[in-house]
TORKOL-4160 file (C-alpha; in steps of 0.2 Angstrom, whole numbers, padded with zeros to 4 digits, m for minus):
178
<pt num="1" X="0290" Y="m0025" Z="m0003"/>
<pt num="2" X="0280" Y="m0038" Z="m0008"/>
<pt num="3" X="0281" Y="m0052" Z="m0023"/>
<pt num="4" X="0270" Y="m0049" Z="m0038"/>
<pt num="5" X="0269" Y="m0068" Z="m0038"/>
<pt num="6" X="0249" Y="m0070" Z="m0031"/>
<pt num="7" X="0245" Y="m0088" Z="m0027"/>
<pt num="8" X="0231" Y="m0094" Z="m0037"/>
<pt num="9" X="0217" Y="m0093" Z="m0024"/>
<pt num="10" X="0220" Y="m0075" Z="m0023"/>
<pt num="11" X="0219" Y="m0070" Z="m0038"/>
<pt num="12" X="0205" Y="m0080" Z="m0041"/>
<pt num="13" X="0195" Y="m0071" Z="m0028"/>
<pt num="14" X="0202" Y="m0055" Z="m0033"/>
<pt num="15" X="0193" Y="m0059" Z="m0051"/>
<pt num="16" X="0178" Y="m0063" Z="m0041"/>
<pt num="17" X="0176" Y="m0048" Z="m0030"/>
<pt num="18" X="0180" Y="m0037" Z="m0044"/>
<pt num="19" X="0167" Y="m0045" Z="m0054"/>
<pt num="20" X="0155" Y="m0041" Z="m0039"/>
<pt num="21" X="0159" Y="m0023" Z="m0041"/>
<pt num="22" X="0171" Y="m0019" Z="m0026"/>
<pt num="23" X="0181" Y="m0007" Z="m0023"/>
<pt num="24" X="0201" Y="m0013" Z="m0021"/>
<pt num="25" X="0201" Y="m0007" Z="m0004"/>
<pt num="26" X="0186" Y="m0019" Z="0001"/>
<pt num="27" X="0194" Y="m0032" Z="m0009"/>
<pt num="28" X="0210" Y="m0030" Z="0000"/>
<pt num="29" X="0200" Y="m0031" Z="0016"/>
<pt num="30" X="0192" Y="m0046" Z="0011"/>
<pt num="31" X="0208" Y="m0057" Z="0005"/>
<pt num="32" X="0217" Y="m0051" Z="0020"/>
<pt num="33" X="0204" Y="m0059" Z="0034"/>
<pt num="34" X="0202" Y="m0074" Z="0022"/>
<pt num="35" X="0221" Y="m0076" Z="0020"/>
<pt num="36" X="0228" Y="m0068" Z="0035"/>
<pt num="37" X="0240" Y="m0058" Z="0021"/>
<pt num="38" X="0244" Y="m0041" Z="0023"/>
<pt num="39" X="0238" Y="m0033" Z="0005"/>
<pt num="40" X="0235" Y="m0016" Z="0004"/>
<pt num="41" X="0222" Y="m0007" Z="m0008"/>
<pt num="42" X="0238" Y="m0002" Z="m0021"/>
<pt num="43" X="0243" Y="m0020" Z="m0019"/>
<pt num="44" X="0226" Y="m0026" Z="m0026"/>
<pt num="45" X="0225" Y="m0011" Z="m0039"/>
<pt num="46" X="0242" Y="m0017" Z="m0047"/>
<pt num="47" X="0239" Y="m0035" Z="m0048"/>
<pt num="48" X="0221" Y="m0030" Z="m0055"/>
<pt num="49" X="0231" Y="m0018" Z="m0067"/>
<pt num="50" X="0242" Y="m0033" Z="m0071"/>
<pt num="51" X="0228" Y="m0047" Z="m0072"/>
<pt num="52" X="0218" Y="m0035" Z="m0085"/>
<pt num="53" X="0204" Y="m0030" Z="m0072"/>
<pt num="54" X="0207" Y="m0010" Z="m0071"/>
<pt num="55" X="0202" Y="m0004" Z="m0089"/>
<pt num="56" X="0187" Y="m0015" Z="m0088"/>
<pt num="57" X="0180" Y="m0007" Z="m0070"/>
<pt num="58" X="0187" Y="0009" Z="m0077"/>
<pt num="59" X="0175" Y="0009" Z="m0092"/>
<pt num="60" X="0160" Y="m0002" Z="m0082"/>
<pt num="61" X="0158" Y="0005" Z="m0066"/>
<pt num="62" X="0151" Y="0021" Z="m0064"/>
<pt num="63" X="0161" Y="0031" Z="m0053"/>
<pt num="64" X="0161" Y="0029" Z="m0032"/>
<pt num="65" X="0150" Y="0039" Z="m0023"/>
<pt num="66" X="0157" Y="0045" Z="m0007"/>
<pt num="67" X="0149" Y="0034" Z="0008"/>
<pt num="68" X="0149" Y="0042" Z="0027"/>
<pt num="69" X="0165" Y="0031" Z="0037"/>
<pt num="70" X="0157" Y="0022" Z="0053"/>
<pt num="71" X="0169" Y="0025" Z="0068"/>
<pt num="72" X="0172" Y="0005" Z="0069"/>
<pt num="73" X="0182" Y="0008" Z="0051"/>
<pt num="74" X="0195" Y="0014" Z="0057"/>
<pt num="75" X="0207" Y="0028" Z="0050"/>
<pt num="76" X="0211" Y="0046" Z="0056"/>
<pt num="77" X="0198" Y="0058" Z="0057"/>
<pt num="78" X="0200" Y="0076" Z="0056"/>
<pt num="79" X="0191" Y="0083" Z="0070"/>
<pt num="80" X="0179" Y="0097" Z="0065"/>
<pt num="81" X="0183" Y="0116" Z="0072"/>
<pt num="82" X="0172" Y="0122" Z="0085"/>
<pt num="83" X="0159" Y="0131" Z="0079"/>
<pt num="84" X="0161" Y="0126" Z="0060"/>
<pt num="85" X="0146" Y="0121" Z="0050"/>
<pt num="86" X="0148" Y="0115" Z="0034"/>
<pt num="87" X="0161" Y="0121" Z="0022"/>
<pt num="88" X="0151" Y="0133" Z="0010"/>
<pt num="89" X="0160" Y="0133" Z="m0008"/>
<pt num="90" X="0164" Y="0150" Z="m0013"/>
<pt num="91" X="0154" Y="0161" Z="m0026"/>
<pt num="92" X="0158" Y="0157" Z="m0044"/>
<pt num="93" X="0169" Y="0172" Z="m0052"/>
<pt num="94" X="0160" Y="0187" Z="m0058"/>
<pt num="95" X="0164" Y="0189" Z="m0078"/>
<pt num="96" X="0176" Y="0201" Z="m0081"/>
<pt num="97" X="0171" Y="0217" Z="m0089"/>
<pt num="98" X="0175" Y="0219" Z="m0104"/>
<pt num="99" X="0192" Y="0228" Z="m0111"/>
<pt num="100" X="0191" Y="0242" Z="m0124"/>
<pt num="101" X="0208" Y="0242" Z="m0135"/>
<pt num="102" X="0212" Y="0255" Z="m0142"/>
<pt num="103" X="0216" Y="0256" Z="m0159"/>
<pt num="104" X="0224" Y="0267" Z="m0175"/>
<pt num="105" X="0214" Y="0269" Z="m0192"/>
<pt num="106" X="0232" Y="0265" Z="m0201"/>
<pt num="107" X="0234" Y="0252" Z="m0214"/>
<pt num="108" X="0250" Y="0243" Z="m0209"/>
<pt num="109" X="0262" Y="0236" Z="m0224"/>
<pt num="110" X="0266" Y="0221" Z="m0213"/>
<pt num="111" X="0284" Y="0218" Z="m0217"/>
<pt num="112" X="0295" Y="0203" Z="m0212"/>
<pt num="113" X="0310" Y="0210" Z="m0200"/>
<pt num="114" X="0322" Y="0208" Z="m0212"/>
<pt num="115" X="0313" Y="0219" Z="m0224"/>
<pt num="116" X="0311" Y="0235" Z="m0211"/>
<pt num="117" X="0321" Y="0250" Z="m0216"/>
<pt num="118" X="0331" Y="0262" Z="m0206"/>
<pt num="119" X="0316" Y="0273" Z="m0203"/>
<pt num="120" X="0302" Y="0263" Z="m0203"/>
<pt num="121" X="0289" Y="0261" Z="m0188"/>
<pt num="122" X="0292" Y="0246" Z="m0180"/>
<pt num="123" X="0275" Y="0240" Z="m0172"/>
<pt num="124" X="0271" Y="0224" Z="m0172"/>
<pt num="125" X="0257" Y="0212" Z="m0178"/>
<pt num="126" X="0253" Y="0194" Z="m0180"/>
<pt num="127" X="0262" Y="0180" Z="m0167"/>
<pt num="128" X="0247" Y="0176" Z="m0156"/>
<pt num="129" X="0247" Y="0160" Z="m0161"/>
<pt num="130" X="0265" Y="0147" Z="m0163"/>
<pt num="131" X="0263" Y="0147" Z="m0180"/>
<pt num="132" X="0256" Y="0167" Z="m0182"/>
<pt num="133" X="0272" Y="0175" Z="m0191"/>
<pt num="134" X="0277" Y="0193" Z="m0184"/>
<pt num="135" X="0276" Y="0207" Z="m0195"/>
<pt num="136" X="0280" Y="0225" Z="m0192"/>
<pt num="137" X="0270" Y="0241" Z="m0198"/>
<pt num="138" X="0283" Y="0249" Z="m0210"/>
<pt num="139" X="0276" Y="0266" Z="m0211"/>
<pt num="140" X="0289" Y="0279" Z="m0208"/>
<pt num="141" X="0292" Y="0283" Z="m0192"/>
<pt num="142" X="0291" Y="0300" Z="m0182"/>
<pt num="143" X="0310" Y="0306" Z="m0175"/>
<pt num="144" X="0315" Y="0301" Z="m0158"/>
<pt num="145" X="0301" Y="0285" Z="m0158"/>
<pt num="146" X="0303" Y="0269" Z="m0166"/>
<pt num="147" X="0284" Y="0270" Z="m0172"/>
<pt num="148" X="0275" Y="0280" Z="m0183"/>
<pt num="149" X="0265" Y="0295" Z="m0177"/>
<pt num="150" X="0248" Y="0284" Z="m0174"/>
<pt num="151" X="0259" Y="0270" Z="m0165"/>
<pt num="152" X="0267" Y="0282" Z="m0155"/>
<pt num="153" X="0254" Y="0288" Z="m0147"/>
<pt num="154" X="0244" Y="0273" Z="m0146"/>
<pt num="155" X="0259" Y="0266" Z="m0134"/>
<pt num="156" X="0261" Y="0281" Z="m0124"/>
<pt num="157" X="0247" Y="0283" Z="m0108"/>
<pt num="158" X="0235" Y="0296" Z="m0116"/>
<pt num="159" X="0235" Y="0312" Z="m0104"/>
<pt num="160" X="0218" Y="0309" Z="m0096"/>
<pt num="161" X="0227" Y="0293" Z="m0089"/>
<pt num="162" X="0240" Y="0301" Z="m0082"/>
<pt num="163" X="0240" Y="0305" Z="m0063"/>
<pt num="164" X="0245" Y="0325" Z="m0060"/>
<pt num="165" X="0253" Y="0325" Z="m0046"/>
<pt num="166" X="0255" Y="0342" Z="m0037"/>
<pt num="167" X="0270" Y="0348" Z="m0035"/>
<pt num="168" X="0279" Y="0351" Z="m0020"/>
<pt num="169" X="0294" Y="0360" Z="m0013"/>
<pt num="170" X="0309" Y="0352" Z="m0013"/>
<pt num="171" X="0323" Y="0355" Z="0000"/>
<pt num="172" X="0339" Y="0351" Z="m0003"/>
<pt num="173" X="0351" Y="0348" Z="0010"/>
<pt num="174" X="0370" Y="0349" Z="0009"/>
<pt num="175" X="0381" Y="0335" Z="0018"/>
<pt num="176" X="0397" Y="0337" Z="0022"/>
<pt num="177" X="0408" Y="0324" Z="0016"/>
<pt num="178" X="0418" Y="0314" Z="0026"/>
């Protein structure tokens, strides 16, 4: 780990090639061959941070175009597939169709859960949002269901939905138990 104590030369230069407009990876490059130091590009970065030099490139400099690496720079390569051109990007999305709802011609009463009787139909409304409150339809509910008649069948899958299956024999086989 290095100090964050810089001598004075350095950082003088580093306020210099930062005023020139280079990258912290060249700058580091640079005060490493003029100082024989071993600063990395995160070295420079933090001590540019610290000296007040980051929000101003931030805000001045327009942002880097990428630049084609010369094989005297160094660094791993990947090496490219055989056969494989240049990575195509995929097609954008295709919208998605749009979803009818289905819907009752009822007027709910909207009561707060507390309010909600023994028999009333307890569909919900409201609570998209955080702050949306969740009210329930009120209306009185049909026997054997928690909703009323139009929410009941609204939540149950419409018969030309369902899938008849045919149906089959069954065999049942007896096992003798052991």
């Amino acid at each position: 780990m290095q100090s964050t104590d810089w001598p004075d030369p350095h950082s003088k230069m580093l306020c210099e090639l930062h005023a020139r407009g280079l990258s912290y990876a060249a700058i580091a490059r640079a005060l490493n061959a003029q100082f024989g130091t071993a600063y990395t590009r995160n070295a420079t970065l933090g001590r540019g941070k610290r000296m007040g030099l980051v929000a101003a490139a931030a805000l001045t400099s327009p942002r880097a175009q990428a630049r084609p690496r010369s094989a005297a720079a160094g660094g791993r390569r990947r090496s490219p597939k055989a056969g494989a051109g240049p990575m195509a990007l995929p097609p954008p999305p295709k919208p998605a169709a749009a979803v009818r709802l289905r819907s009752v011609g009822i007027s709910p009463r909207l009561l707060s859960l507390d309010q909600l009787g023994t028999n009333d139909c307890r569909y919900p409304y409201g609570g998209v949002r955080d702050d949306d409150p969740i009210t329930f339809c009120g209306h009185p509910r049909q026997p054997g269901s928690c909703y009323c008649t139009p929410h009941h069948h609204l939540t149950r899958t419409p018969p030309e939905e369902t899938a008849v299956r045919p149906v089959g024999r069954l065999t049942l086989r007896l096992v003798a138990a052991a």
